[in-house]
C-alpha positions in Angstrom: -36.1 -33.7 -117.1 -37.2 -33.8 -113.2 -35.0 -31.5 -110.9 -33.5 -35.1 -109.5 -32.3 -36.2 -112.5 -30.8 -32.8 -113.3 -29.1 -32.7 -110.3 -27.9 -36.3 -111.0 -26.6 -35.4 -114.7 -25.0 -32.7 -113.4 -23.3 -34.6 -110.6 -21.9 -37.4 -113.1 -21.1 -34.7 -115.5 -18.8 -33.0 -112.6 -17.2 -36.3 -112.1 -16.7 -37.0 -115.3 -14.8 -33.9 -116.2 -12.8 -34.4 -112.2 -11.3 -37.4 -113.5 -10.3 -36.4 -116.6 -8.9 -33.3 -115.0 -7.3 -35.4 -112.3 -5.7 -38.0 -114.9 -3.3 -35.3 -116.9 0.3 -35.6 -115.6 1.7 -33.4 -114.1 3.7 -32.3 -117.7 0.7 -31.8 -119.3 -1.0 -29.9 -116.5 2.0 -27.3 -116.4 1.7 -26.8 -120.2 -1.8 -26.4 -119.7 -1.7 -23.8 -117.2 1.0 -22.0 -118.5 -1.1 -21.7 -122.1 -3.9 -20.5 -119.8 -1.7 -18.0 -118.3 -0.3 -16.8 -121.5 -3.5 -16.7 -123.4 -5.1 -14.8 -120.3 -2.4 -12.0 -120.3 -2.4 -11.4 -123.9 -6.5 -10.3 -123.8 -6.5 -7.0 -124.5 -8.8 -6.4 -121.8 -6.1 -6.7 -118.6 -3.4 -5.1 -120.5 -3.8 -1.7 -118.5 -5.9 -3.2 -115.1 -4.8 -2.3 -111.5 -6.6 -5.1 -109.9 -7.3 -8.7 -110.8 -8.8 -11.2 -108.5 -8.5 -14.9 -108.9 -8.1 -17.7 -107.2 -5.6 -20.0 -105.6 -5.9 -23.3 -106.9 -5.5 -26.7 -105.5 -5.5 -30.4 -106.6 -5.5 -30.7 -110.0 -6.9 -27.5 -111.3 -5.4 -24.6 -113.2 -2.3 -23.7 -112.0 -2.5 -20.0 -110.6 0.5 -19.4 -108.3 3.1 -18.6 -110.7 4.0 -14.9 -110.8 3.0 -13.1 -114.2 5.1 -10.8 -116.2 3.5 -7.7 -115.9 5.2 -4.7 -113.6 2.1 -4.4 -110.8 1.8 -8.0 -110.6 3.1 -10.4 -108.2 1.3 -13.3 -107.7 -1.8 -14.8 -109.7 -3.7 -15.1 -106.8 
């Protein structure tokens, strides 16, 4: 495959993926995210952290402003 068509595949892939993203309701969205959240806190791996950086989402992705359940922790951002 030629670097155009790459960067073409990639492109409709993205879209692709966008639209699904973008056609959950907003239901299915917050159960989503909230599994993500849950699963997330439960690795064994950020049980003890100080620190963890994130992001602040925006359209359709991931929800991340919810505050999280552990004592040092006040936003998911």
């Amino acid at each position: 495959m030629r670097p155009s068509e790459l960067k073409r595949a990639k492109r409709d892939v993205r879209r692709s993926v966008l639209a699904a993203r973008d056609a959950l309701g907003e239901a299915e969205r917050v159960a989503r995210s909230t599994a993500i959240r849950r699963r997330f806190l439960a690795l064994h791996e950020v049980e003890d952290v100080g620190v963890v950086m994130g992001f602040w989402s925006f359209g359709s992705e991931v929800s991340t402003p919810p505050r999280c359940s552990r004592p040092r922790c006040s936003t998911w951002s």
